[in-house]
BALOBA-1460 file (C-alpha; in Angstrom, 3 decimals):
// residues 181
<rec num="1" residu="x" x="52.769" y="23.920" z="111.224"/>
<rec num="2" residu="x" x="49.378" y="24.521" z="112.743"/>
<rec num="3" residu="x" x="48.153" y="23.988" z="116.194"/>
<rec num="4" residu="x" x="46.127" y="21.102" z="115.112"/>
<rec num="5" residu="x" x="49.182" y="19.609" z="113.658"/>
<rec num="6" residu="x" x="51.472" y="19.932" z="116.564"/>
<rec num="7" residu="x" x="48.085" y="19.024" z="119.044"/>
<rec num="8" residu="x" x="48.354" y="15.681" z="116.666"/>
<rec num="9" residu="x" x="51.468" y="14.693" z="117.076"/>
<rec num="10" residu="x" x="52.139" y="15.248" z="120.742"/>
<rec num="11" residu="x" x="48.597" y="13.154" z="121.220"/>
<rec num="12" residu="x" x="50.662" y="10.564" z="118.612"/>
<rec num="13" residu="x" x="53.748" y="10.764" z="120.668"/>
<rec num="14" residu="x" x="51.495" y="10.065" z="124.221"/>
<rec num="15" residu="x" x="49.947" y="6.663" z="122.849"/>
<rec num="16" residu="x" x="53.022" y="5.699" z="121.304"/>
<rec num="17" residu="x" x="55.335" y="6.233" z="124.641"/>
<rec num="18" residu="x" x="53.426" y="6.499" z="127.466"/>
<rec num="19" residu="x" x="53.041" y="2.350" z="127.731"/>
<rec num="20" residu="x" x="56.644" y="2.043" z="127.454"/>
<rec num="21" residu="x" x="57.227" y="5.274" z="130.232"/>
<rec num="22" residu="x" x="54.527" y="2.930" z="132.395"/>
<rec num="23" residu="x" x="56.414" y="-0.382" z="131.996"/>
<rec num="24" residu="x" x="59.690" y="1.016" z="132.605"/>
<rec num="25" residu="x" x="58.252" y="2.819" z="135.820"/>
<rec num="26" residu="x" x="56.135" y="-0.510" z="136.862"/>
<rec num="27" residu="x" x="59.678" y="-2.270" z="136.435"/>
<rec num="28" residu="x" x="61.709" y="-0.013" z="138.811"/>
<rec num="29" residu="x" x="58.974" y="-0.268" z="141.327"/>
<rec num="30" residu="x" x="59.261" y="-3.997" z="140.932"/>
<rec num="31" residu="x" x="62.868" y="-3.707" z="141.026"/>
<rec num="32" residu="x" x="62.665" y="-1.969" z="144.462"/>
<rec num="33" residu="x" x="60.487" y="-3.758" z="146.419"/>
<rec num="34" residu="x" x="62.422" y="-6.903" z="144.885"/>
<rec num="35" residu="x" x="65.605" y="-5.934" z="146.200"/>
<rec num="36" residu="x" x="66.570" y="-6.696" z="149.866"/>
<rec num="37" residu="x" x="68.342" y="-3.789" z="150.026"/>
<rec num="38" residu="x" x="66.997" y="-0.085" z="149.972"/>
<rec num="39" residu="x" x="70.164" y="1.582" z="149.641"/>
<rec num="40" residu="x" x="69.774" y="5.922" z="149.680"/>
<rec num="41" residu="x" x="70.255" y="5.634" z="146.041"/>
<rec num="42" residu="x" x="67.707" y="3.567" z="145.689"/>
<rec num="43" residu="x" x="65.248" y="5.300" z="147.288"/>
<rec num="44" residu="x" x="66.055" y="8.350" z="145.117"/>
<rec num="45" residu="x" x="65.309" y="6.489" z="141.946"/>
<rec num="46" residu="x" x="62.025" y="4.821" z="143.480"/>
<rec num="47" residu="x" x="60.867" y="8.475" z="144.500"/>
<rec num="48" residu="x" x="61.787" y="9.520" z="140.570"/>
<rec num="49" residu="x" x="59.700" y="6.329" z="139.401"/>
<rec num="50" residu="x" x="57.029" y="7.464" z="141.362"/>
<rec num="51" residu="x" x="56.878" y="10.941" z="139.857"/>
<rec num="52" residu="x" x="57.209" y="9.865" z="136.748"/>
<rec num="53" residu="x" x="54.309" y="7.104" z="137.438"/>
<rec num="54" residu="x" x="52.052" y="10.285" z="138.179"/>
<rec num="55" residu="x" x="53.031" y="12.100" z="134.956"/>
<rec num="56" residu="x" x="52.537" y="9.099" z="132.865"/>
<rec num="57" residu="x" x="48.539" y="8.211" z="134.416"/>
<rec num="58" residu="x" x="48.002" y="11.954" z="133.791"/>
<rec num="59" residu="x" x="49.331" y="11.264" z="129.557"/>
<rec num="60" residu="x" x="46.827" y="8.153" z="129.900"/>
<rec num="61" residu="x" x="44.357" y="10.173" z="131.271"/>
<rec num="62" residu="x" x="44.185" y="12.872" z="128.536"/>
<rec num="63" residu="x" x="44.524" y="9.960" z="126.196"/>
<rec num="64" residu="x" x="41.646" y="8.089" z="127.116"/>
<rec num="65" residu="x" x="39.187" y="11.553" z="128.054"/>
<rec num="66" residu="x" x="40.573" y="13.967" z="125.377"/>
<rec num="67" residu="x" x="38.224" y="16.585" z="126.778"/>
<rec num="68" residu="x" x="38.761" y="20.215" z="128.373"/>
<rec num="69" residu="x" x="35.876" y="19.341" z="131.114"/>
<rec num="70" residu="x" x="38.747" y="18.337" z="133.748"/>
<rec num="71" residu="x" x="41.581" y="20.657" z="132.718"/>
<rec num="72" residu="x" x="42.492" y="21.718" z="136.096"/>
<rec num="73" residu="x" x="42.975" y="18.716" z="137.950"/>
<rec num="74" residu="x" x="44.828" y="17.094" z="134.893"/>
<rec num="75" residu="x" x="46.849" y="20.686" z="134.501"/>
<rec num="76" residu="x" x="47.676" y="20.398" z="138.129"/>
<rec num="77" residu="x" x="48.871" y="16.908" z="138.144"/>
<rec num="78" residu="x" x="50.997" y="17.371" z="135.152"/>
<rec num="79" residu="x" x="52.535" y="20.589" z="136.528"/>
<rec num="80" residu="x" x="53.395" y="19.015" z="139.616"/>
<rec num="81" residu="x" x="54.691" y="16.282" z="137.806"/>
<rec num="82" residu="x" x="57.117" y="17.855" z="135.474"/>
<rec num="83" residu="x" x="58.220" y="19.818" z="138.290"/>
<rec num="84" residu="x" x="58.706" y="16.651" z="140.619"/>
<rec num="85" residu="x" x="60.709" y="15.059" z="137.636"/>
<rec num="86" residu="x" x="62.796" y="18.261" z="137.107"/>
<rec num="87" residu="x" x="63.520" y="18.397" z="140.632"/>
<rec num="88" residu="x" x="64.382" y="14.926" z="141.593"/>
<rec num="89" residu="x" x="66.908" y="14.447" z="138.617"/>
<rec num="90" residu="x" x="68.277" y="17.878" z="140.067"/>
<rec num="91" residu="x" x="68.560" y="16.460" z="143.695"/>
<rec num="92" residu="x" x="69.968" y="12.838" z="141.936"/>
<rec num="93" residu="x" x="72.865" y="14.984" z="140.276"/>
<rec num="94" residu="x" x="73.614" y="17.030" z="143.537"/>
<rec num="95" residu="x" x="73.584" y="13.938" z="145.816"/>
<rec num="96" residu="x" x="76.367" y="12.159" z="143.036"/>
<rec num="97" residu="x" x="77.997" y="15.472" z="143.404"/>
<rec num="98" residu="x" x="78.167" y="15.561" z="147.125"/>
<rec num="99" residu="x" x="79.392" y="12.024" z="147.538"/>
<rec num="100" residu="x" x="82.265" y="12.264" z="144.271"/>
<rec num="101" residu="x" x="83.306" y="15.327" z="144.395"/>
<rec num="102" residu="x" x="83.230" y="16.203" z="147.758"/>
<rec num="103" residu="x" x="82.964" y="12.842" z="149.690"/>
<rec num="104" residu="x" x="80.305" y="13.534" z="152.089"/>
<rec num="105" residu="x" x="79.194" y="10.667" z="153.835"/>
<rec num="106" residu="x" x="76.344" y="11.626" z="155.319"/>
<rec num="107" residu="x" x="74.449" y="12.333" z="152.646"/>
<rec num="108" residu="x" x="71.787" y="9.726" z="153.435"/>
<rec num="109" residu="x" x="70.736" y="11.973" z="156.333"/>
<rec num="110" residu="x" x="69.673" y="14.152" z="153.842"/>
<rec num="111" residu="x" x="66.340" y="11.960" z="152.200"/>
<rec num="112" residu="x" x="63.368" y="13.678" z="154.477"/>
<rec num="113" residu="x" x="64.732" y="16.912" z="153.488"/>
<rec num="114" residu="x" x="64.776" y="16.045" z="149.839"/>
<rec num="115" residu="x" x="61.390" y="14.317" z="149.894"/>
<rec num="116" residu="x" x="59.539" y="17.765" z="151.665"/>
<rec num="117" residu="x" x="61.674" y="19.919" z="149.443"/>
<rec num="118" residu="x" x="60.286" y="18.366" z="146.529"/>
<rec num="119" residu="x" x="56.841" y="18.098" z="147.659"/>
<rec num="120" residu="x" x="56.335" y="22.063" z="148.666"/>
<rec num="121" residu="x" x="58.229" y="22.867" z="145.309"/>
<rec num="122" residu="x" x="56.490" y="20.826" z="142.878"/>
<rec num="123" residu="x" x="53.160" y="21.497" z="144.324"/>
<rec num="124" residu="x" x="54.118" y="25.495" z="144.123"/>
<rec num="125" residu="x" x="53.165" y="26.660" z="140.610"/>
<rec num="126" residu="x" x="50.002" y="24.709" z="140.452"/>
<rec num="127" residu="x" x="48.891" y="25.776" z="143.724"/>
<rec num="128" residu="x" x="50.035" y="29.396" z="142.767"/>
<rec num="129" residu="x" x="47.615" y="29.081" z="139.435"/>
<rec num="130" residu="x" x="44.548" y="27.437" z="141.282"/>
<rec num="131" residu="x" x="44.768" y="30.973" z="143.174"/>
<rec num="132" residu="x" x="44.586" y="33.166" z="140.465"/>
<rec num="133" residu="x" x="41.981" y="31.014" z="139.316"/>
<rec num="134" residu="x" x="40.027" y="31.568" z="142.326"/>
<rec num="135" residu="x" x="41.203" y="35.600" z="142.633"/>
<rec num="136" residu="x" x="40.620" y="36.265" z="139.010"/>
<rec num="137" residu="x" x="44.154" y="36.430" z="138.111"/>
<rec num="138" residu="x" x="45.636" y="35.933" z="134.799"/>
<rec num="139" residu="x" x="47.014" y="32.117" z="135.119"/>
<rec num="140" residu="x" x="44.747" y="29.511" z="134.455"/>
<rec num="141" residu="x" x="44.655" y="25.883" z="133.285"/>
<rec num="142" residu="x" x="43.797" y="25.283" z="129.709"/>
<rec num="143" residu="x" x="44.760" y="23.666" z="126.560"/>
<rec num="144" residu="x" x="47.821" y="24.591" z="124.560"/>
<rec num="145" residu="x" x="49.225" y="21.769" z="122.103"/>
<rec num="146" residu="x" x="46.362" y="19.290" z="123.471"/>
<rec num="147" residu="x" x="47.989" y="18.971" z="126.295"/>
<rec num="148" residu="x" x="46.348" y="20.780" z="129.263"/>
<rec num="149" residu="x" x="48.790" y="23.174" z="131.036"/>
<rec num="150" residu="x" x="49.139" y="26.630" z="133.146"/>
<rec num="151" residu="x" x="48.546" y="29.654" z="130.773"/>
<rec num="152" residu="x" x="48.153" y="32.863" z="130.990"/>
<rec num="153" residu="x" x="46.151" y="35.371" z="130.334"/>
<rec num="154" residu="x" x="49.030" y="38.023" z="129.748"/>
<rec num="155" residu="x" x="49.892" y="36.343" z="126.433"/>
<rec num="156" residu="x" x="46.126" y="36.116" z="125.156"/>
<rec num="157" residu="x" x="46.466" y="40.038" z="124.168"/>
<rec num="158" residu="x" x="49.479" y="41.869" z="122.606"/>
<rec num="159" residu="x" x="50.131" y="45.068" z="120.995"/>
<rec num="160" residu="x" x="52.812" y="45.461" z="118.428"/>
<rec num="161" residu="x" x="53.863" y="48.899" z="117.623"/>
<rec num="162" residu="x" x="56.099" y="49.511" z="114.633"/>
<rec num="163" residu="x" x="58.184" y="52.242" z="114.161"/>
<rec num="164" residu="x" x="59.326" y="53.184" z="109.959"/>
<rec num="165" residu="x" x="60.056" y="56.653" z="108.510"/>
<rec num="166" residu="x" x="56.460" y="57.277" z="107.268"/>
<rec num="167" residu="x" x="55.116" y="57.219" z="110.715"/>
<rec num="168" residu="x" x="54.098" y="54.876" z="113.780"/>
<rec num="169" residu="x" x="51.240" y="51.981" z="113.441"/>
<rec num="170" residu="x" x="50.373" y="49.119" z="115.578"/>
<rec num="171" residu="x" x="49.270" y="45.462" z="114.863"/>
<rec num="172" residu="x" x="46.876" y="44.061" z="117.711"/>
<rec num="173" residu="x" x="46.052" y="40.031" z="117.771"/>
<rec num="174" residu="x" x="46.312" y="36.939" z="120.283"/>
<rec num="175" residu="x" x="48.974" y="34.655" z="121.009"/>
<rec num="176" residu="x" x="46.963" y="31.942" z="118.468"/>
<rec num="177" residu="x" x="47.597" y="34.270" z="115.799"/>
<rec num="178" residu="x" x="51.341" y="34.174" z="116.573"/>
<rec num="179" residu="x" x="51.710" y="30.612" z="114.753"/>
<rec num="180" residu="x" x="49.418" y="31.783" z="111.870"/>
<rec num="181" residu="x" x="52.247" y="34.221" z="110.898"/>
């Protein structure tokens, strides 16, 4: 499959979920400031709504301006989306596994911690690839799969050298020309 073809149907698979991703996060929202009680639970799943709120407006963005013009702010938000999402599903399993496994109690304490933890960390490889933007380094934001994202600059050029009994030769391309193979 090309990269047209694989651009095509991630853009297909964006329309076609990112309303339902937005309704279920508008519902949990909802759901929170419904409830009378904002248990520590709670509050986790609210701050996982909330990062996957950001992740979905950044799939409607690129949806409604399919364009490369703002490529690092989208690639930013997304990064630090997917990262946020990773993270707080992480810190959701280890706060079940604190309180099952090892019955801590005090777990609540633990929500400020979790909130800058997540922050600093999902801010981190976005903020490490607007540097090397600025420094001339080899990350950058730019679009792979029609989806705008960090890459780098490392797998633009590649040498292959092959080794066979008649002697040594080399193949030199990009890494577009990987899915041409």
């Amino acid at each position: 499959m090309q990269t047209t073809g694989v651009s095509e149907i991630i853009n297909l698979i964006n329309i076609v979920c990112t309303p339902f991703s937005l309704l279920g996060v508008f519902y949990m929202i909802h759901a929170f400031f419904q409830s009378y009680s904002k248990s520590f639970s709670s509050r986790l799943v609210f701050c996982l709504a909330i990062s996957d709120l950001v992740l979905s407006l950044v799939n409607l963005l690129e949806i409604i301006y399919p364009n490369d013009s703002n490529c690092t702010v989208i690639g930013f938000i997304r990064v630090a989306g997917i990262y946020s999402n990773i993270l707080w599903i992480t810190q959701i399993l280890l706060v079940l596994y604190l309180q099952f496994v090892h019955e801590y109690t005090g777990v609540h304490k633990t929500f400020p911690y979790l909130v800058a933890s997540n922050v600093i960390l999902s801010l981190t490889p976005g903020t490490i690839t607007l540097y090397n933007i600025y420094f001339g380094g080899p990350l950058n934001f730019s679009v792979q799969f029609g989806e705008c994202f960090i890459h780098s600059m490392w797998l633009t050029s590649h040498v292959i050298v092959l080794h066979d009994n008649q002697g040594l030769f080399s193949l030199q391309g990009s890494a577009n020309d990987i899915g041409k193979c």
